[in-house]
N, C-alpha and C positions, 0 to 999 in steps of 0.2 A: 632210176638213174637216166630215163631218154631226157631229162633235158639236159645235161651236160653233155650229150652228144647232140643236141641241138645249138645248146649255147657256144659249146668250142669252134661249130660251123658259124655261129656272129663273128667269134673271135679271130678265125681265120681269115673272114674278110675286114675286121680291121686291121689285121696287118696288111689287108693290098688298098688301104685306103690312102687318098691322097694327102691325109694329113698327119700320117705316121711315122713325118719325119726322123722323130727321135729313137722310134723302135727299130728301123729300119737301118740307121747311123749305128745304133750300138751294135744289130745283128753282123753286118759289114766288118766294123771292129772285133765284135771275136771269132769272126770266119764261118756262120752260118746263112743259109741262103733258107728264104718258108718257103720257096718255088720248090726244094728237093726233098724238104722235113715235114712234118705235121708240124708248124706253130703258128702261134695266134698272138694276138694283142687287147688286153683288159686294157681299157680305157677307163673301167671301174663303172659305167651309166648303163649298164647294160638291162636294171632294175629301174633305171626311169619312166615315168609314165607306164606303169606296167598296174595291170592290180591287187589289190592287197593282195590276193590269194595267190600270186605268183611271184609276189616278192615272200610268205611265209614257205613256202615251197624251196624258195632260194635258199631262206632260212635256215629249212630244215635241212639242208643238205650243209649246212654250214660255208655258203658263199656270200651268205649278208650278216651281219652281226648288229643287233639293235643301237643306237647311240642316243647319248640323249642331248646332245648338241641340237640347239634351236637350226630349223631347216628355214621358218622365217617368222618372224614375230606375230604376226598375226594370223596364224595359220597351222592345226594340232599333224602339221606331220610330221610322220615318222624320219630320224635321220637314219643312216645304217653304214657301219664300215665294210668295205668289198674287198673279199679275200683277192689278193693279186693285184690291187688296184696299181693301176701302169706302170702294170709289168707285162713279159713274155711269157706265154702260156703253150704250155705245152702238157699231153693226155696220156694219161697212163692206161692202160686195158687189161680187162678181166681175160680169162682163159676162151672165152667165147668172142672177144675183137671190141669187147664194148668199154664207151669211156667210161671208169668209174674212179676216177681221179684227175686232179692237173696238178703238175707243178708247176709256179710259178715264182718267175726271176726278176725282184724289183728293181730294174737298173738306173731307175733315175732321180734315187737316194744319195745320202752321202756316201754311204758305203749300198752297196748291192744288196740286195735280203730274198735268198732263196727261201720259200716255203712249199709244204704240200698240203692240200684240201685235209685230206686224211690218209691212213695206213692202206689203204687198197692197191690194188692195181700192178703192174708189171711195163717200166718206158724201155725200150717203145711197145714192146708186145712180148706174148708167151712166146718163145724160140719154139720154131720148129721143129717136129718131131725128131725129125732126122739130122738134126745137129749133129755133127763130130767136135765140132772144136767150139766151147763156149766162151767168151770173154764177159769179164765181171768187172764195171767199173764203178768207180767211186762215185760218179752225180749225172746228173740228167744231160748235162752240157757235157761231160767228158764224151757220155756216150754219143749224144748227137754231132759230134765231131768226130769221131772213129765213124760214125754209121756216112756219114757225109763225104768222112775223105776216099768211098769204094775202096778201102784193102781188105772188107770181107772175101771170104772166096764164098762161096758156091753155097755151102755144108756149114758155114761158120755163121754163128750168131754174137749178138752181145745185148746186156740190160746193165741195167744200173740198179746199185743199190738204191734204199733206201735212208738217206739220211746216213748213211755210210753202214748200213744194218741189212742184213740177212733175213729177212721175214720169212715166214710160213709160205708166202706163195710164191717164193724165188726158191724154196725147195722143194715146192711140189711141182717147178717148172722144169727145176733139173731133173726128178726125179722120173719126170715122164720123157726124158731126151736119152731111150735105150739103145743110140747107136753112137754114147758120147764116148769119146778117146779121149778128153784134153779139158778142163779147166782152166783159164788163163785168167789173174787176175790182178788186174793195174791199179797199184794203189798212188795215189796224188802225190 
């Protein structure tokens, strides 16, 4: 999984790129800032000019999906669909700090289209041990807007579900949080 902690490090800096107008306009609109969050921006080309064995790698990881849309008539390449294609991206991490997931938020659809890579990971991270008070929200943006506006205290954490789901590693997160007093959980 070190290239999606490579790759979210491209991602990161297309969001401070000068031509990320739009990602940048919509983040403004629902009151997030990447200068204080972890987020990025797929522009979707991030497998251009790359070679075959690093776009199968992509592959494998499920960020490129084969297509068989002509790429150009007179030439046998490969087309491919890119998960998150421009959208906001944002990393979800294993119990050790490592990306092993993104969400990402297609905002410039008719309608919006949140998805995730796969079932992995914990946004923003595993809560600290010494959590007292946990908070459990419904999507990856609910939480990034709680974690953004500072009313954590000190001892308090918060994750987001999954898909609005409870997974295995959101209970092995709480279960390792032995100094917890309080559950709090906001639903939409």
């Amino acid at each position: 999984m070190k290239n999606l902690e490579g790759l979210f490090r491209s991602f990161e800096t297309g969001i401070r790129s000068a031509k990320a107008l739009k990602p940048n306009a919509y983040l403004r609109g629902i009151g997030l800032d990447y200068s204080e969050l972890r987020i990025g921006f797929n522009s979707g080309q991030f497998h251009h000019r790359k070679p075959q064995k690093v776009k199968d790698e992509f592959e494998s990881l499920g960020l490129l999906t084969k297509s068989y849309a002509p790429v150009r008539w007179e030439t046998e390449m490969i087309s491919y669909t890119v998960f998150g294609r421009y959208g906001l991206i944002f990393p979800l991490l294993d119990k050790d700090n490592t990306i092993v997931n993104f969400f990402a938020l297609r905002f410039d659809l008719d309608s919006p289209k949140e998805e995730f890579l796969n079932d992995k990971g914990i946004y923003p991270a595993y809560p600290h041990p010494l959590t007292k008070r946990l908070y459990i929200v419904w999507s990856v943006i609910d939480c990034a807007t709680l974690l953004q506006s500072k009313v954590l205290d000190q001892r308090e954490a918060v994750i987001s579900l999954h898909d609005g789901e409870l997974l295995p590693q959101h209970q092995e997160a709480i279960k390792a949080l032995h100094e917890l007093e309080a559950i709090i959980m906001i639903k939409r």
